[in-house]
TIZA-751825 format. One record per residue (C-alpha): x, z, y; residue in one letter; residue number from 1. Coordinates in Angstrom, 3 decimals, padded with zeros to 6 digits. Layout:
N
{r {X Z Y} 'A' NUM},
...
end
This chain:
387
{r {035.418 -162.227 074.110} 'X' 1},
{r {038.321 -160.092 074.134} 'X' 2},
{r {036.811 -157.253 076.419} 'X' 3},
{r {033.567 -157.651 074.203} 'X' 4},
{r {036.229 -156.568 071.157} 'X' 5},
{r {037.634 -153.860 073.188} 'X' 6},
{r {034.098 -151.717 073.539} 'X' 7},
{r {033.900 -151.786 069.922} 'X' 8},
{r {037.838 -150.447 069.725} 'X' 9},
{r {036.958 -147.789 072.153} 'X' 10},
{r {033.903 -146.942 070.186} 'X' 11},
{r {036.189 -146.430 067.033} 'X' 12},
{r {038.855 -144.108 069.416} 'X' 13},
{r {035.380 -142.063 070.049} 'X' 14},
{r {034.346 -142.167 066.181} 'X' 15},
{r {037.914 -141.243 065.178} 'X' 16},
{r {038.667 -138.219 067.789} 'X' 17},
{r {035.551 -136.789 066.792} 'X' 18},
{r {036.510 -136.932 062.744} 'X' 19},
{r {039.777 -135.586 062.988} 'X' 20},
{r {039.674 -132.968 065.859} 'X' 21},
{r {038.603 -130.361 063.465} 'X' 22},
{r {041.867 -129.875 061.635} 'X' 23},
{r {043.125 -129.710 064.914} 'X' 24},
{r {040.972 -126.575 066.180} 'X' 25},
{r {040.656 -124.900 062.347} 'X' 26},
{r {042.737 -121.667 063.811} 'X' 27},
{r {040.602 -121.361 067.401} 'X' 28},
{r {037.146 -122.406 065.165} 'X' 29},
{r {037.891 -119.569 062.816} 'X' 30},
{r {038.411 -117.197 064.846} 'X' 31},
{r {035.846 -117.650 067.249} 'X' 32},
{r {033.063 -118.230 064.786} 'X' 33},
{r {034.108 -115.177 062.601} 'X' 34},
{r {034.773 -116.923 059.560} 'X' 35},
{r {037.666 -118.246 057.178} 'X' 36},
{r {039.664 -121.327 056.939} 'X' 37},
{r {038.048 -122.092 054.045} 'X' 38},
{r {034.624 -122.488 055.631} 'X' 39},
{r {036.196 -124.077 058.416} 'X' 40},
{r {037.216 -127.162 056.144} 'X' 41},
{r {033.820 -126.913 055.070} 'X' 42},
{r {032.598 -128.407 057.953} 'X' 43},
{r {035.300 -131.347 057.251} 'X' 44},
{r {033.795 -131.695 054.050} 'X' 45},
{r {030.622 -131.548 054.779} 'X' 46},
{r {031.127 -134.458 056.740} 'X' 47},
{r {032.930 -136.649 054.616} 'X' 48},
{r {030.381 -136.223 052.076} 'X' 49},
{r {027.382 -137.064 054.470} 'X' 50},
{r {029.363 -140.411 055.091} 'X' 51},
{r {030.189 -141.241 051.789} 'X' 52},
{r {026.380 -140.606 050.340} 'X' 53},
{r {024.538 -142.578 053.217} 'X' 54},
{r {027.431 -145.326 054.081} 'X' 55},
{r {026.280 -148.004 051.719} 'X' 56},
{r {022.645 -146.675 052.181} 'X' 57},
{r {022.387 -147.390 055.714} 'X' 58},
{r {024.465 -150.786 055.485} 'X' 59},
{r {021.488 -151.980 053.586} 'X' 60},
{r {018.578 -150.577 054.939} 'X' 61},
{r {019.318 -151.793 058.832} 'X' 62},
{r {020.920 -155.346 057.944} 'X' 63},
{r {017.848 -156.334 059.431} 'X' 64},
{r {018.829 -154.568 063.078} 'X' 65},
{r {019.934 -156.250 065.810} 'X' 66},
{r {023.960 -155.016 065.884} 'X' 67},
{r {023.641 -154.395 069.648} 'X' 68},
{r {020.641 -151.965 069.199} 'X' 69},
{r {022.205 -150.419 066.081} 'X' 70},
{r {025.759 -149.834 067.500} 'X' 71},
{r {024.566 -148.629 070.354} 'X' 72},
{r {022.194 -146.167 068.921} 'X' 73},
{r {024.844 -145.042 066.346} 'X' 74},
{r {027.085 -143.892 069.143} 'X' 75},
{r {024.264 -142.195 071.041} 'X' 76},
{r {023.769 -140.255 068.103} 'X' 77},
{r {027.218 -139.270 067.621} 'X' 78},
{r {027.889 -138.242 071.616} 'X' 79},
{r {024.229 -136.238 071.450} 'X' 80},
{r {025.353 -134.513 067.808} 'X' 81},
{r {028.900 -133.700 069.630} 'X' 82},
{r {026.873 -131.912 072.785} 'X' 83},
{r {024.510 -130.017 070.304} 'X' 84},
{r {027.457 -129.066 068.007} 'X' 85},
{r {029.296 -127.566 071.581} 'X' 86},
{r {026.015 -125.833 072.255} 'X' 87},
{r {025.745 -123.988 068.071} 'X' 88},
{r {025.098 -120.844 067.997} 'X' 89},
{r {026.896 -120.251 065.043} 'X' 90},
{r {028.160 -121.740 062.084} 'X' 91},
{r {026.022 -122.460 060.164} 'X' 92},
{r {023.994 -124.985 062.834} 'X' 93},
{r {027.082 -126.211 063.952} 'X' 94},
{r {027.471 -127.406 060.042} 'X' 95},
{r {024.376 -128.800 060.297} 'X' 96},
{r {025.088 -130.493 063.497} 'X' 97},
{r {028.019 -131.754 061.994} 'X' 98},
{r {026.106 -133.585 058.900} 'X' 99},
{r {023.851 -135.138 061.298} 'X' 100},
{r {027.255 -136.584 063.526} 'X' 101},
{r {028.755 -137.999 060.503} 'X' 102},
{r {025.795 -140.740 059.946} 'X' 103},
{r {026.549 -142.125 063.163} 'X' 104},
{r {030.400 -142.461 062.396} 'X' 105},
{r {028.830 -143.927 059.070} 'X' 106},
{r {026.587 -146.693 060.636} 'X' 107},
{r {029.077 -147.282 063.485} 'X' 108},
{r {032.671 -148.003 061.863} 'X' 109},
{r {031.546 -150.303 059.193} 'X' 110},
{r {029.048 -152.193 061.543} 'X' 111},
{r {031.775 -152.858 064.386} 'X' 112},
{r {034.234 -154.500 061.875} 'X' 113},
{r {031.110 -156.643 060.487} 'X' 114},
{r {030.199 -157.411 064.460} 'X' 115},
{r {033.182 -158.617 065.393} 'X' 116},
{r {033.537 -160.496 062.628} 'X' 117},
{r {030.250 -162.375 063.746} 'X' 118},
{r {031.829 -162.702 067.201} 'X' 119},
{r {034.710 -164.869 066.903} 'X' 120},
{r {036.011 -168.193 064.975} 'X' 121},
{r {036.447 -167.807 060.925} 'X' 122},
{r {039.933 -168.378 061.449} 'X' 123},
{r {040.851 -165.654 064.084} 'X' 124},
{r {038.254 -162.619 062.203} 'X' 125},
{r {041.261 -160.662 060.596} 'X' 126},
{r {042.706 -160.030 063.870} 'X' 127},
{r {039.310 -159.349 065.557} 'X' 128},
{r {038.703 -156.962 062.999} 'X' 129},
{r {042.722 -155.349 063.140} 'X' 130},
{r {042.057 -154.944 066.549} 'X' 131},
{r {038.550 -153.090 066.255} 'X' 132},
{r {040.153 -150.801 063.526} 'X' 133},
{r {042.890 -150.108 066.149} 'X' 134},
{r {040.595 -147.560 067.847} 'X' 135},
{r {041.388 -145.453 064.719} 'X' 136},
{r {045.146 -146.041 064.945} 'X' 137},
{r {045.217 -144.983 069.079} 'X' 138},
{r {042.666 -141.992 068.406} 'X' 139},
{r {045.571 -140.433 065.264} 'X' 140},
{r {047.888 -140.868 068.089} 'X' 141},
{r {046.497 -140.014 070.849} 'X' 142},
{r {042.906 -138.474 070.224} 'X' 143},
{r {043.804 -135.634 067.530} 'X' 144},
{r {046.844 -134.155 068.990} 'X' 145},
{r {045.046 -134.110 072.519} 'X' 146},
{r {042.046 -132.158 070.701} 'X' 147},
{r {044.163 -130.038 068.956} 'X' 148},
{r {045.840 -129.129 072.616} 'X' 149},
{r {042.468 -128.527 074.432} 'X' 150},
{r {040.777 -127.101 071.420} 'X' 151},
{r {043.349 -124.571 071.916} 'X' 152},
{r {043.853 -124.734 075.709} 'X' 153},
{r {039.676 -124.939 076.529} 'X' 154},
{r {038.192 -123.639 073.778} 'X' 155},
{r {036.732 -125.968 070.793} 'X' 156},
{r {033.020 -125.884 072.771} 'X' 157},
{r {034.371 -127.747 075.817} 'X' 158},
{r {036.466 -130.295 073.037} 'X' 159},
{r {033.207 -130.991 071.128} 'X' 160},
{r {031.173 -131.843 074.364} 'X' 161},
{r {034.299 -133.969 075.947} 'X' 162},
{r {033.655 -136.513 072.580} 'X' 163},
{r {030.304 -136.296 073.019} 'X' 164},
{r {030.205 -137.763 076.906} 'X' 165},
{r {033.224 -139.853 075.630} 'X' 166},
{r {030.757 -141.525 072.941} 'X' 167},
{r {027.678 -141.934 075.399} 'X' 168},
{r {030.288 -143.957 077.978} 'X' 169},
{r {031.386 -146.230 075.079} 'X' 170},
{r {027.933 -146.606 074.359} 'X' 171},
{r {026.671 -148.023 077.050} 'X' 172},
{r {029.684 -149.884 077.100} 'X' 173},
{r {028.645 -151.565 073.783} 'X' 174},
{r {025.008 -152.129 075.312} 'X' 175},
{r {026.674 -154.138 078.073} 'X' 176},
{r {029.306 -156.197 076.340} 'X' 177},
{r {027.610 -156.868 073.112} 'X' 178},
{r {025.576 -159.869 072.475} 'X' 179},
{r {022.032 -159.509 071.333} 'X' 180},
{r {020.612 -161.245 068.203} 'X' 181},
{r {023.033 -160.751 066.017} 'X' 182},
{r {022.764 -160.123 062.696} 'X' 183},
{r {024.681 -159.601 059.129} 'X' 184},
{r {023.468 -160.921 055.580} 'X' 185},
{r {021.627 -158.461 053.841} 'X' 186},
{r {023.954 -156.758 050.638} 'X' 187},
{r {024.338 -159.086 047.396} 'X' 188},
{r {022.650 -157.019 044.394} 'X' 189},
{r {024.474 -159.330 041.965} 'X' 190},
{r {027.847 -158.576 043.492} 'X' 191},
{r {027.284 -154.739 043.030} 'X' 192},
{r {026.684 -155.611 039.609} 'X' 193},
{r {029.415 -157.690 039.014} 'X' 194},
{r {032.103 -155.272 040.561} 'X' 195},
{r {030.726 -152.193 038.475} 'X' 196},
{r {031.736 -154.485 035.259} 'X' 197},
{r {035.215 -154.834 036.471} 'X' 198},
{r {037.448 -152.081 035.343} 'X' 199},
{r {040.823 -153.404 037.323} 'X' 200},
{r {038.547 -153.156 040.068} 'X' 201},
{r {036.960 -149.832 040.168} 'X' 202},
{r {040.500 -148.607 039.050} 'X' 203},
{r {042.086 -149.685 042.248} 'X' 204},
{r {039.152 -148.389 044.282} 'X' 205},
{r {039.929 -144.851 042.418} 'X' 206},
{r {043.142 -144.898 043.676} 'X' 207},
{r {041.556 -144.399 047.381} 'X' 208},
{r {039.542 -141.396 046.293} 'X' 209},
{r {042.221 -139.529 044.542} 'X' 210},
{r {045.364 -140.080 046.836} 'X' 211},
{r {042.570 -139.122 049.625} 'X' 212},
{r {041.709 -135.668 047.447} 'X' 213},
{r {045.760 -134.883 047.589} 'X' 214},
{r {045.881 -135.633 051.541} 'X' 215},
{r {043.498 -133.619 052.588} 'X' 216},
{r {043.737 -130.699 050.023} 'X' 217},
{r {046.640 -130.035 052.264} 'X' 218},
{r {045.658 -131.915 055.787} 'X' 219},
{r {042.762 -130.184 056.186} 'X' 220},
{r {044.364 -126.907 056.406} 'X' 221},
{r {047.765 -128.456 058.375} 'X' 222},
{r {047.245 -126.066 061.891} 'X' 223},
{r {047.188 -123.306 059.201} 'X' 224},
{r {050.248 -124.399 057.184} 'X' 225},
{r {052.169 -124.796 060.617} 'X' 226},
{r {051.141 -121.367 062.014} 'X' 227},
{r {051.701 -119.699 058.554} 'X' 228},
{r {055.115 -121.199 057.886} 'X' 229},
{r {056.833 -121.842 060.835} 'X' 230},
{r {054.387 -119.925 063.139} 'X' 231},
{r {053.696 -122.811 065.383} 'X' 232},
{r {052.126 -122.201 068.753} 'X' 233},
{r {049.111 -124.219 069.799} 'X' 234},
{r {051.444 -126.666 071.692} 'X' 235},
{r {053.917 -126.989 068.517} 'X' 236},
{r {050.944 -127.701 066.403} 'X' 237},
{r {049.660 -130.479 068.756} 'X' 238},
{r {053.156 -132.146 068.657} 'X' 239},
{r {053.040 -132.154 065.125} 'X' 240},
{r {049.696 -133.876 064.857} 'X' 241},
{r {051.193 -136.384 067.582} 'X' 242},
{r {054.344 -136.877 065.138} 'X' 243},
{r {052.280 -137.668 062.378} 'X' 244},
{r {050.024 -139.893 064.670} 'X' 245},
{r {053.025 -142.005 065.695} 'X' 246},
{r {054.359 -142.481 062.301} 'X' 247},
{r {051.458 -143.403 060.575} 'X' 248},
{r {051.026 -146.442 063.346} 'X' 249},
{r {054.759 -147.290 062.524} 'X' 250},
{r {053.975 -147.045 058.675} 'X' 251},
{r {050.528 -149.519 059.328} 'X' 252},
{r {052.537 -152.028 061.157} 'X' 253},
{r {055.305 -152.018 058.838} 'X' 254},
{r {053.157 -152.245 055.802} 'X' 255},
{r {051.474 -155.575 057.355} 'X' 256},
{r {054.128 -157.430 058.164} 'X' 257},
{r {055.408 -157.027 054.404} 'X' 258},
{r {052.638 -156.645 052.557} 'X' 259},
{r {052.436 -161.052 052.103} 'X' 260},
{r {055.646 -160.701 050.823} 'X' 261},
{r {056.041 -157.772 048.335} 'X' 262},
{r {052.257 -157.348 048.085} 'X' 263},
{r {049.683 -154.797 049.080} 'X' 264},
{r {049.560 -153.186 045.529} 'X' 265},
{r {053.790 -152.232 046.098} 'X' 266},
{r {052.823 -151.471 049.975} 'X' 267},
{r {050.830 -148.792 048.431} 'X' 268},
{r {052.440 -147.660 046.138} 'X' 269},
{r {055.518 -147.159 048.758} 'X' 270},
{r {052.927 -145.692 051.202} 'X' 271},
{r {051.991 -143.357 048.607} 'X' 272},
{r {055.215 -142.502 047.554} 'X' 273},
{r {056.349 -141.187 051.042} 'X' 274},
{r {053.151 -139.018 050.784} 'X' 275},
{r {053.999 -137.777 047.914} 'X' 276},
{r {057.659 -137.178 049.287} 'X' 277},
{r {056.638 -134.841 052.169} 'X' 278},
{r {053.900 -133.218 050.533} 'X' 279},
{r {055.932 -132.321 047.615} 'X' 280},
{r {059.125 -131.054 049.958} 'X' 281},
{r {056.708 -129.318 052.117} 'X' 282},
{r {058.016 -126.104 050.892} 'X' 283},
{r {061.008 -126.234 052.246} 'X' 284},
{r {059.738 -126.213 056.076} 'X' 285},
{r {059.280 -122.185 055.752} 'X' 286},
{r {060.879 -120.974 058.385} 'X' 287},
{r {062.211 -124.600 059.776} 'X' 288},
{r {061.200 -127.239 062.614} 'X' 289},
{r {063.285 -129.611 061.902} 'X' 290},
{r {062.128 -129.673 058.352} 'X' 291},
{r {058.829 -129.777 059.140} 'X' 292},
{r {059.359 -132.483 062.014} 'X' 293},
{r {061.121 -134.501 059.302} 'X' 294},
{r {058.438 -134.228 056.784} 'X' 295},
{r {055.714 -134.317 059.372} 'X' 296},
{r {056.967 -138.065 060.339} 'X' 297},
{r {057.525 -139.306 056.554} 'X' 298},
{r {054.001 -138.022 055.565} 'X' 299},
{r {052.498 -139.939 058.275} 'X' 300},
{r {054.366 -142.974 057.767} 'X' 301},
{r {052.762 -143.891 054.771} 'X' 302},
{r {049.437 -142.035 055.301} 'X' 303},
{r {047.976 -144.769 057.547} 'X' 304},
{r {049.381 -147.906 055.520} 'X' 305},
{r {047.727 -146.940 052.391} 'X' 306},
{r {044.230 -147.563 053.504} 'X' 307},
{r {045.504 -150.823 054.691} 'X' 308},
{r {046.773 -151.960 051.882} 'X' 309},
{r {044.146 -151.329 049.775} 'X' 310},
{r {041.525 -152.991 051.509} 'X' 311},
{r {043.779 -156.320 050.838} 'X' 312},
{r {044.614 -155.586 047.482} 'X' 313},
{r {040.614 -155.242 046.591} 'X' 314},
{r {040.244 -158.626 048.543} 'X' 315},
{r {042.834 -160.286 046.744} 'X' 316},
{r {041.676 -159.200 043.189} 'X' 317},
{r {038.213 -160.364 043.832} 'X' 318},
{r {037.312 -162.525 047.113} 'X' 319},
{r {034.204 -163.263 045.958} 'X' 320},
{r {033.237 -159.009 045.743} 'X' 321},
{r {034.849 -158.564 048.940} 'X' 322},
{r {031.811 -157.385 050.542} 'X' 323},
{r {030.841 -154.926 048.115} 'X' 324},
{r {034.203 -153.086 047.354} 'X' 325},
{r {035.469 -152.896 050.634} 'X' 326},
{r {032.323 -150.783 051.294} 'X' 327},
{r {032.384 -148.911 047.902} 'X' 328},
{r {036.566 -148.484 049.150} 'X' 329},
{r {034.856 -146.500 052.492} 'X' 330},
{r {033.085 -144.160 050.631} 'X' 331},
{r {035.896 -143.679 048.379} 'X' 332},
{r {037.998 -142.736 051.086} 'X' 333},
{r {035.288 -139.996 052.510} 'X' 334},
{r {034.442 -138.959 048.933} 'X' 335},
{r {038.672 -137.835 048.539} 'X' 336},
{r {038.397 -136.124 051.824} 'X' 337},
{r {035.228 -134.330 051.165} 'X' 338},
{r {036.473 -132.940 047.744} 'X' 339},
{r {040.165 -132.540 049.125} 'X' 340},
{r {038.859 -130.408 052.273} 'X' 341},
{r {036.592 -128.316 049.685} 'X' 342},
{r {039.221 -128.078 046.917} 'X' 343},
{r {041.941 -126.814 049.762} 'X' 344},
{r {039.369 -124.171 051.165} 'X' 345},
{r {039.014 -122.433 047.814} 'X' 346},
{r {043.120 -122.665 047.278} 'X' 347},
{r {043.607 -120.909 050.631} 'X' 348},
{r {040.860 -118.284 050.119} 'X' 349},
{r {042.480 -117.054 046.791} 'X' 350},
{r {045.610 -117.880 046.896} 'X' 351},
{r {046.727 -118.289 050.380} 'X' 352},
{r {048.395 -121.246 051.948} 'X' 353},
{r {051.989 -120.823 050.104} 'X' 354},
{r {051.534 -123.137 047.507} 'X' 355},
{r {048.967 -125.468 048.857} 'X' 356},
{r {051.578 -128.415 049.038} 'X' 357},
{r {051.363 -128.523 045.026} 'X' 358},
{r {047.633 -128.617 044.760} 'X' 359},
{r {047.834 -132.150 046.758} 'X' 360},
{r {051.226 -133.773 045.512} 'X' 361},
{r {049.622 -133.155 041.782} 'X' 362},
{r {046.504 -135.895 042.763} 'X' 363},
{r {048.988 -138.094 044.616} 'X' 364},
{r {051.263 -138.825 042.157} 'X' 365},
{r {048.292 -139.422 039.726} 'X' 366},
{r {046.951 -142.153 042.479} 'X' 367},
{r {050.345 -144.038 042.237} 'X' 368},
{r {050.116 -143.864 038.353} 'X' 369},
{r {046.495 -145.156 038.677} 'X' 370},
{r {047.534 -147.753 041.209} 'X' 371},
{r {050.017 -149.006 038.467} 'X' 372},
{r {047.787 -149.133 035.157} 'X' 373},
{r {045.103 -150.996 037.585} 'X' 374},
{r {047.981 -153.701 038.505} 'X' 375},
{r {048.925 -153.538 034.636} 'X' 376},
{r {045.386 -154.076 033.486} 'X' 377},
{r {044.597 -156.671 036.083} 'X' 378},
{r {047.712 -158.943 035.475} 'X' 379},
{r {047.249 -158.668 031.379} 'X' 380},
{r {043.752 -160.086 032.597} 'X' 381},
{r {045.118 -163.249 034.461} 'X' 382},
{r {047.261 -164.079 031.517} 'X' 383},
{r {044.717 -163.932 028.725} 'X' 384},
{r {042.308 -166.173 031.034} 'X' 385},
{r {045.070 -168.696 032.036} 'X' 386},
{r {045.902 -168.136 028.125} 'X' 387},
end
């Protein structure tokens, strides 16, 4: 059973190299494709949006598939979308190619954590899932940075089509190690409609969107930033990316083996709160490594651990709408970074990359203030009903 968990935690390292290898290769894809930063991040927007739109579209429309069939074909797509995008002509198809990718990182994420919940005992699913999800976690630390290197090293062509054979090898690993016939239960209609009439609720799920918006206003653009302020080499800028990788692993480990304790609404706020730290500070790494070494690690440590923690607070405010806000939580998360990446791309094509830092600490600290009213609002809620 284990091996059967670790095809769908490879898949995930596929799905999440191919995400966040852009930001990685923004200075080698602008220049080769002739165009700015800013339409650079498009393509990171463009993406996040296509995920967030068809996310909870597609998780209803193929609960009827066999999971085998529709993992497998959701990481065919995305290794065939990764060969076509190395083979674009030019921008504006590899955008397109790009679109098309992101709706098999939208079928396959989501599905893999529901699948391997339908693999094991009740009692041992949160670990089946944790370990699923740690595909994610190994492709921050190992994936990106390694992307970034060869995007540089290779050229972002070769980069593209190494995910895309990487994908089609997990695939058929999937094919082989998954067990056919399984299925999930189609999407509640009355749970939708319960969690859109709970305002605690969608108030914590805003709280993904907007500290997402703030991260990658400034992520996005991060090879950028590094060239531009400390004038980081290709191999400098990799090592950051593997910093930040490392840290944010740390910062997801630390946060769940606190988070029964303190909570996951403080775990995020905390998590936040070393965000909003580095992104605030991030000024002073002009001219400086070790600042921007020392930032680079704090921003990561709570960049990871936030997502975390809000996918247990939702559960925990509402078991019963667990199924619905969790998803609604995804495309929260994709609808920040689509709007961050597009909001960042029009700060550094009018006003350079100086004070992009601001532009994303502003959104953060309104997420933590969010995060608090929702906790306010819920708790004044468990009173008057105990009352």
């Amino acid at each position: 059973m284990q091996s059967r968990l670790w095809t769908l935690t490879l898949g995930n390292f596929a799905i999440g190299t191919g995400v966040m290898i852009v930001p990685g290769m923004l200075n080698e894809l602008s220049a080769d494709l002739a165009v700015s930063p800013a339409r650079v991040g498009l393509l990171i927007s463009a993406f996040a949006m296509t995920i967030c739109v068809t996310g909870p579209l597609l998780a209803g429309w193929t609960s009827a598939v066999d999971r085998r069939k529709l993992l497998t074909a959701s990481l065919l797509l995305y290794g065939i979308m990764h060969l076509l995008a190395a083979l674009a002509p030019g921008y504006d198809v590899l955008l397109a190619a790009r679109m098309l990718t992101a709706i098999g990182a939208a079928v396959f994420t989501a599905q893999a954590a529901a699948t391997a919940g339908l693999m094991v005992p009740p009692e041992t699913r949160g670990k089946a899932i944790n370990l699923v999800f740690l595909g994610w976690s190994i492709a921050a630390v190992v994936g990106t940075p390694l992307g970034a290197y060869l995007g540089a090293h290779i050229g972002w062509r070769p980069t593209l089509a190494l995910v895309g054979l990487l994908s089609a090898l997990f695939a058929a690993g999937v094919w082989l190690q998954i067990p056919p016939k399984l299925f999930v239960a189609p999407m509640d209609r009355a749970a939708w409609k319960v969690l859109f009439a709970d305002t605690p609720l969608l108030l914590a799920i805003s709280v993904t969107a907007i500290q997402a918006l703030g991260m990658f206003t400034v992520f996005s653009y991060m090879a950028l930033l590094l060239k531009d302020f400390i004038g980081a080499s290709p191999a400098v800028i990799s090592m950051m990316f593997l910093c930040f990788g490392i840290t944010g692993v740390l910062g997801n480990v630390i946060g769940a083996r606190v988070m029964d304790r303190v909570g996951p609404m403080r775990v995020g706020v905390a998590a936040m709160g070393c965000m909003l730290v580095a992104v605030a500070l991030w000024p002073l790494t002009r001219g400086s490594l070790p600042a921007t070494v020392i930032l680079t690690l704090v921003w990561g440590l709570g960049c990871f651990a936030v997502n975390g923690s809000q996918q247990a607070r939702l559960v925990a405010m509402a078991p019963q709408l667990a199924s619905a806000s969790v998803s609604l939580n995804s495309s929260a998360i994709y609808l920040g970074q689509a709007a961050g990446a597009f909001i960042g791309g029009l700060i550094v094509s009018t006003a350079g990359t100086a004070h992009l830092s601001f532009y994303g600490a502003v959104p953060i600290a309104a997420a933590i203030a969010v995060s608090l009213y929702a906790s306010s609002l819920a708790n004044r809620r468990r009173l008057a009903e105990a009352a």
